[in-house]
Every structure is written in C-alpha cells, then in structure tokens.
VEXDREN-2710 file (C-alpha; in Angstrom, 1 decimal):
% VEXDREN-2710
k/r/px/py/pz
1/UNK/-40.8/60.7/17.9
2/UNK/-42.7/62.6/15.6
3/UNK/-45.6/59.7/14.9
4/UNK/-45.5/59.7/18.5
5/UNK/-46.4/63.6/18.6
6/UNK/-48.8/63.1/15.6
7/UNK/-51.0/60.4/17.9
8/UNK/-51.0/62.4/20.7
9/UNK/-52.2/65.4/18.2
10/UNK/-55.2/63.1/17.0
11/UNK/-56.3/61.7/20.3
12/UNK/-56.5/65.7/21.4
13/UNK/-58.5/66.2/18.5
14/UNK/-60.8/63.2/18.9
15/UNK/-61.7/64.2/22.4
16/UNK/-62.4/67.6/21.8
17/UNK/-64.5/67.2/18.9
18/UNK/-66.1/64.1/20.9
19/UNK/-66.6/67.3/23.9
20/UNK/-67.9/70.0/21.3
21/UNK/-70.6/66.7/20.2
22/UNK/-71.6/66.2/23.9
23/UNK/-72.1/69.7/24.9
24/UNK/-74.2/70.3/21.3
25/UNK/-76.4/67.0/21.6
26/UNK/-76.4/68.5/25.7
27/UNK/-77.7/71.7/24.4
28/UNK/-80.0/70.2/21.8
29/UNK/-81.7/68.0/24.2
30/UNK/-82.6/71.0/26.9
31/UNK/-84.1/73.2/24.1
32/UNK/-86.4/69.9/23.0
33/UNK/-87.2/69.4/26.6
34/UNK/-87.9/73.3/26.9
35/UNK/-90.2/72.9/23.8
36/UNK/-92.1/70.0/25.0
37/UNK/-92.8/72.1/28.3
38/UNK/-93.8/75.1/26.8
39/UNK/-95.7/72.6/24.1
40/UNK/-97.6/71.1/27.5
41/UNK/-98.1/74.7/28.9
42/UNK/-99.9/75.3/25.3
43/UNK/-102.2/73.0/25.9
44/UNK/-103.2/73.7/29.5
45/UNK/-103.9/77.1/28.3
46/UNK/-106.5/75.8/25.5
47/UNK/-108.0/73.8/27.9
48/UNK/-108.4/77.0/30.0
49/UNK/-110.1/78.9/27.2
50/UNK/-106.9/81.2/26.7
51/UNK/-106.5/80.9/23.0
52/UNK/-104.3/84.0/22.1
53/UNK/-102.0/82.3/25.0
54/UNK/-102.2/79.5/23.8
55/UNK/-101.1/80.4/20.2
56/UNK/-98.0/82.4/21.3
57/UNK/-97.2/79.6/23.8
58/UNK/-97.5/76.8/20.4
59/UNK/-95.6/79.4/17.9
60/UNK/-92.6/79.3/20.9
61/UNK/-92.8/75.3/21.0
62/UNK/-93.0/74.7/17.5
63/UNK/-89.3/76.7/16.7
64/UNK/-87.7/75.2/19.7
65/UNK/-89.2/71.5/18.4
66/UNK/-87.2/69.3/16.9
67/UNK/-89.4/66.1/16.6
68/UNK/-91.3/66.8/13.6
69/UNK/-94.6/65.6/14.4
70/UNK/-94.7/67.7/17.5
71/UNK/-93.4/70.5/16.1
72/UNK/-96.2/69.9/13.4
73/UNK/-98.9/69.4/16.1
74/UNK/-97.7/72.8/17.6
75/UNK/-98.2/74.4/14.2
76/UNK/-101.5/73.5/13.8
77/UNK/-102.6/74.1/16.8
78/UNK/-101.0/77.8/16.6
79/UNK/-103.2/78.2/13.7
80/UNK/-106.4/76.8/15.6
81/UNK/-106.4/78.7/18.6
82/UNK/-105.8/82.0/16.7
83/UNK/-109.0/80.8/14.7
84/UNK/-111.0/80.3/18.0
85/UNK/-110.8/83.9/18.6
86/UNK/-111.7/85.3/15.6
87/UNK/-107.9/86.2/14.6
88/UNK/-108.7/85.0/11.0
89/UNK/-105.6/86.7/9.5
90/UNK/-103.1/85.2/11.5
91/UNK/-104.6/81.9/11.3
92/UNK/-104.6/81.9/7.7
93/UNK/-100.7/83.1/8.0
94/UNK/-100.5/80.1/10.3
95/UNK/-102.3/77.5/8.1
96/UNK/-100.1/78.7/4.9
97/UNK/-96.8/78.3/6.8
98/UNK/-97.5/74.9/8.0
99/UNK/-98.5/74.3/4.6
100/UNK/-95.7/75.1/3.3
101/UNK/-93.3/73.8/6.0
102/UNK/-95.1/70.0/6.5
103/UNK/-96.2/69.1/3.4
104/UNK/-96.0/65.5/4.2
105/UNK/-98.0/65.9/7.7
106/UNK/-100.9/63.9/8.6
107/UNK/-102.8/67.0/8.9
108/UNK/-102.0/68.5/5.7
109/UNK/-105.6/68.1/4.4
110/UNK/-107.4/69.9/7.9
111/UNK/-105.0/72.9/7.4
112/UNK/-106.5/73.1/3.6
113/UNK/-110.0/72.7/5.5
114/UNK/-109.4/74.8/7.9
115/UNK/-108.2/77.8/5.8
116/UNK/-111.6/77.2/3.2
117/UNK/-113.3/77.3/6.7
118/UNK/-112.3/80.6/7.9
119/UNK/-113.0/81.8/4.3
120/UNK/-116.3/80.5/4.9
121/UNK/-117.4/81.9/7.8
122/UNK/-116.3/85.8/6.5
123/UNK/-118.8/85.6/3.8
124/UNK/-120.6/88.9/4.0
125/UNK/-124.5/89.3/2.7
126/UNK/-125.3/89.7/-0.6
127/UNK/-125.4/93.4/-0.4
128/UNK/-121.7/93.4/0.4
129/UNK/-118.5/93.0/-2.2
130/UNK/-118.8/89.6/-3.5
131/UNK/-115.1/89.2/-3.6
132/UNK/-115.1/87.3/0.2
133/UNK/-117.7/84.9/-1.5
134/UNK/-115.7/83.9/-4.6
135/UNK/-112.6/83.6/-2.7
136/UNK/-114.2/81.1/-0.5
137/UNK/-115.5/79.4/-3.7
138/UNK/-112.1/79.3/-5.2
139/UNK/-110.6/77.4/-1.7
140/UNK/-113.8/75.1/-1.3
141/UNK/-113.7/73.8/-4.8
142/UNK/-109.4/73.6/-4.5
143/UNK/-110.0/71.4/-1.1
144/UNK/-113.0/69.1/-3.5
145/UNK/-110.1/68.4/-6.0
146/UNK/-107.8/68.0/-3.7
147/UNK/-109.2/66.0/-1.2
148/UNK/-112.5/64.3/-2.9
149/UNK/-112.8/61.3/-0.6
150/UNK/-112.3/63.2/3.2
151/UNK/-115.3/63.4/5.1
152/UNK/-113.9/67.0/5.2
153/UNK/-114.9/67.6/1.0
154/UNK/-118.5/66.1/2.0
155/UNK/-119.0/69.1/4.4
156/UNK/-117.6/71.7/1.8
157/UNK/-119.6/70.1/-0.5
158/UNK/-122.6/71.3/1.2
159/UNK/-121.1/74.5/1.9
160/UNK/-120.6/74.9/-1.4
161/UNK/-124.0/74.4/-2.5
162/UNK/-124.5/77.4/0.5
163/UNK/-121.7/79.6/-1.7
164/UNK/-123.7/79.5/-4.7
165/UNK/-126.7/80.6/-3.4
166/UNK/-125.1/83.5/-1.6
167/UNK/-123.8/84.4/-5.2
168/UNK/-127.4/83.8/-7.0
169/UNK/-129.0/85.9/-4.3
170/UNK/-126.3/88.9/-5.0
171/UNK/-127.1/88.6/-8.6
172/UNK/-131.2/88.3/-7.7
173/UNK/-130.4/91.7/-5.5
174/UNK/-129.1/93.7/-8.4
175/UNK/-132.0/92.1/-11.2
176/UNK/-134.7/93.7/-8.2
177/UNK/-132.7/96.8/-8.3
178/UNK/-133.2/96.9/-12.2
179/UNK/-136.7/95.7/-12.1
180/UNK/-138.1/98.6/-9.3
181/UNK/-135.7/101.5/-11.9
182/UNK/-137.2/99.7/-15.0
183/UNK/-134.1/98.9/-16.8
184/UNK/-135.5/95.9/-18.4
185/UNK/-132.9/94.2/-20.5
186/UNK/-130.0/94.8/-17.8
187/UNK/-132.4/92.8/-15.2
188/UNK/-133.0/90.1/-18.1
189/UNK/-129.2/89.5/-18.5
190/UNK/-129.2/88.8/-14.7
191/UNK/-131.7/86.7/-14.1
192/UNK/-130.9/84.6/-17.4
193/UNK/-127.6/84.1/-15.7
194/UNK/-129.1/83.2/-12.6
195/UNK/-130.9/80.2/-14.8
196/UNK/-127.2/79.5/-16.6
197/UNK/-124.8/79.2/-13.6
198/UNK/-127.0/78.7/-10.4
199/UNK/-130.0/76.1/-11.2
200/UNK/-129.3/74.4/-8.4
201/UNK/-129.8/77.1/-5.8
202/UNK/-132.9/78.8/-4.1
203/UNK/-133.2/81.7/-6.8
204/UNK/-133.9/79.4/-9.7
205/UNK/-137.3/79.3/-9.6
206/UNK/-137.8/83.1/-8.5
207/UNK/-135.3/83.7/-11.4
208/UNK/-137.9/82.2/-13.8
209/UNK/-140.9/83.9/-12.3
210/UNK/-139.3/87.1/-12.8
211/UNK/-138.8/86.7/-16.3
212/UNK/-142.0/86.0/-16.9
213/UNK/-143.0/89.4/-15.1
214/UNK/-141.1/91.3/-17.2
215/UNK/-141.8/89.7/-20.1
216/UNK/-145.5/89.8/-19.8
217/UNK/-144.6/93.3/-18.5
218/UNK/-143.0/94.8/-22.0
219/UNK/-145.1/92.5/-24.0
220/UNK/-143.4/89.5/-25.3
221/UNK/-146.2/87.1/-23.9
222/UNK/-144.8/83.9/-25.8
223/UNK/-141.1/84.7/-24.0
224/UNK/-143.3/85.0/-20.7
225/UNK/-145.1/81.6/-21.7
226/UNK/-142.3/79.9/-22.2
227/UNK/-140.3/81.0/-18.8
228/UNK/-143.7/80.2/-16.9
229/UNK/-143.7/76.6/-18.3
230/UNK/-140.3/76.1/-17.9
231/UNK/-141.0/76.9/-14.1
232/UNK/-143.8/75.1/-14.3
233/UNK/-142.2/72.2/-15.4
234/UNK/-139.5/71.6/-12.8
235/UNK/-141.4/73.5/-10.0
236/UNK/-145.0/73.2/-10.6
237/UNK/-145.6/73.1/-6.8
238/UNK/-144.0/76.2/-5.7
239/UNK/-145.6/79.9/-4.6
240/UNK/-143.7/81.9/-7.6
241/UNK/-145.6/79.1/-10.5
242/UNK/-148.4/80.1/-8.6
243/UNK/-147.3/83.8/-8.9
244/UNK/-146.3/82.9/-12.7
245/UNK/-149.7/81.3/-13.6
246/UNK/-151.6/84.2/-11.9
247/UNK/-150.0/86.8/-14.1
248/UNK/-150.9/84.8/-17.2
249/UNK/-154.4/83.9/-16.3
250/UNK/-155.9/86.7/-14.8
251/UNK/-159.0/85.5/-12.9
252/UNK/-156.4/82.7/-10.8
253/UNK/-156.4/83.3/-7.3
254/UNK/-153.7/82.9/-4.9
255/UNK/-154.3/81.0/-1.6
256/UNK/-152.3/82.6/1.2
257/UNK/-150.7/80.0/3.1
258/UNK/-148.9/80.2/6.6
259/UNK/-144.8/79.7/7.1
260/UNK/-142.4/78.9/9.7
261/UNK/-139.0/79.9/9.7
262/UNK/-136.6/77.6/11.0
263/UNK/-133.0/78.5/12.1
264/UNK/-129.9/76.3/11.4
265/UNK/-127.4/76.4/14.0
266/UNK/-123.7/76.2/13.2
267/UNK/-121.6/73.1/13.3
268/UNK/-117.8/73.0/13.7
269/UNK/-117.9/69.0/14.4
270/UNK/-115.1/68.8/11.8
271/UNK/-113.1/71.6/12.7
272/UNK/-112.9/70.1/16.6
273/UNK/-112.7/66.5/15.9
274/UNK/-109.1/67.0/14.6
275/UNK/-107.4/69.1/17.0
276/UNK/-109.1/66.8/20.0
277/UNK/-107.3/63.8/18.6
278/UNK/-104.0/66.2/18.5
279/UNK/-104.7/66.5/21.9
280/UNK/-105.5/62.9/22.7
281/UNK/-109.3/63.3/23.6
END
C-alpha cells in the first residue's frame, strides 16, 4: 500500500514538473517570436530612414532574443542606427556593451571600428582642445593592434596618417602664435617637435622653413643653414625651400604660381558594408 501511494506521488510529480516545462518552453517561445517581430519591425524602420526608431525598436529585440546571433545582430544594429543620427554617445554606450556582452561575435572587430569611427569624425580643428584628437589616436592605433590584417585597419591606417596631421597643425598653430609675440625659443621647441614626432605629415616641411626664419631671424645663420638644407634635402621642390633659400640668398626671387583646391568627400563604404550584410543586402 504504501509503494503504491509513493508511485502515485511520483507520477504527480512528473507531470507537473513535465506541465511547469511546457508552459516555460511555451512562454519562452512567444517572447522569441515577439523579439523576432519587433527585430523585423527594426529593420523596416531603417529602411524607412527612422533611425532613433529603429534603435529603440533593436534595444527591445535584442533583451527579448534568445538566439545569440540575432540578438547580437540587434545589438549592433542598436549601436548603428544611433550613429546615423549623430547620437554619438549612445552609440559608443551601445558599441561597449556589445563588446562586452559578445565577445566571441563575428562582428566584434566592426564594433571596435565603429567606436574609433565616431571618435573620428568628432575631431575638432586645431584651434580646439586636442583631447578629441588624441582619444581618437589612442582607439585607431588599439583597432591597428588589434586587428592588423582587416580591410577595416587599412582605412584607419589612412585615418591615422589624417590624426597626425591634425595634431602637427595644433602644434604649428601655437609655434605661429609664438613667432607673431616673438617668443623665440618657446616656438623652437615646437616646431623641433613637429620635426621629432610628425615627419610624416603636411607641416614637416613648413616646420623646417620656420626654423630657418627664426634662426636667420636671431642670428644663428649656420642653425638656419642647416634647417634650410635639411629641407632642401628631402623637399627640394616645395614653395617653403623656395621661401628657405630666398631668405638665405637675398637677390632669389620667388615665382608666384597658381593653385587649386580640391575637396575630398567623405566615405563610409566600410561602415555600411557591414550592417547591409546584417541585413542581407
């Protein structure tokens, strides 16, 4: 009687702990299906320009996901469409959660390009604070380490190059400044730090030619000599030798020569290439 008793107790048991299974794997499968939806609805709403939608609208999918890589594709695209609008902030939030929360994604390295990206593009001019500038260094370069062979570190690479020169142009701002109040030696240390850290940029040869003004200028000829054929040397074709030259021989003349200016526009190739094969495109 009482094994009898104790069955009965187990097969109660069993059935409603088979019950309780259902009605979770039940309720599980409508909030997937309800993320999926509002995953879809996401998308429509890119596709209809409606970004800040479209963000809230992936942020609901992703917690209601729970297939990983869609969740993960929601994420990302959260991130993205709050960086369409100019919502840097919250697509840097974005980017660092999904980070942090899919380190093993398939997308891990365009959330790393995306967030030296947005850096990127907040890079004020170089008679702003500088700090914008070297924080986009500092995520450009950590991308290059991190990701050497993407096509992604081949753009940054380039970007890089365009970093440095907003940094040498800062430092070329303030040597002006001390060159037009005549504080000599604090517009030397500049410039000679120009020469150091940013040959490879636009202001190394203006750098150069500078030094040799103020050298000439305070009398130290063989120090302006020996900047002029340094400059001379790598850059024997450009308009500041030519300045350079004219200061050391006097009866040179320079021959005024017409220029164009060309505009580059901006590319985001990279930046869209990913998120249309999220989408499928």
């Amino acid at each position: 009687m009482f094994r009898k008793i104790l069955f009965c107790l187990f097969i109660l048991l069993l059935f409603f702990s088979c019950s309780k299974k259902d009605k979770v794997n039940v309720l599980d499968q409508t909030v997937q299906d309800q993320g999926v939806e509002v995953y879809k609805q996401g998308i429509q709403a890119m596709e209809d320009g409606d970004f800040f939608y479209a963000s809230k609208l992936f942020s609901e999918a992703e917690s209601n996901l729970m297939n990983i890589e869609i969740a993960s594709k929601a994420a990302i695209l959260s991130a993205y469409s709050f960086y369409r609008i100019n919502f840097y902030e919250e697509s840097i939030e974005g980017l660092e959660r999904f980070i942090s929360r899919y380190p093993a994604s398939d997308y891990l390295s365009y959330a790393y390009y995306l967030s030296a990206m947005i850096s990127f593009e907040q890079i004020p001019d170089e008679k702003k604070d500088l700090q914008p500038t070297e924080n986009a260094k500092k995520k450009i370069i950590q991308f290059i380490d991190m990701f050497p062979d993407t096509e992604y570190a081949l753009d940054l690479k380039f970007k890089l190059g365009l970093v440095n020169n907003q940094l040498a142009a800062k430092e070329m701002f303030i040597a002006r400044y001390y060159m037009e109040t005549q504080k000599w030696i604090p517009a030397i240390n500049r410039l000679k730090h120009i020469i150091d850290n940013y040959e490879e940029t636009i202001f190394i040869e203006e750098a150069l030619h500078r030094l040799v003004e103020i050298y000439y200028k305070i009398g130290l000829e063989k120090e302006a000599s020996d900047a002029a054929k340094l400059l001379g040397y790598n850059y024997n074709s450009s308009q500041w030798y030519e300045k350079s030259y004219a200061i050391l021989n006097k009866d040179y003349k320079i021959e005024k020569k017409s220029t164009k200016d060309t505009e580059k526009s901006k590319e985001d190739g990279l930046v869209r290439k990913v998120i249309k094969s999220i989408l499928g495109k």
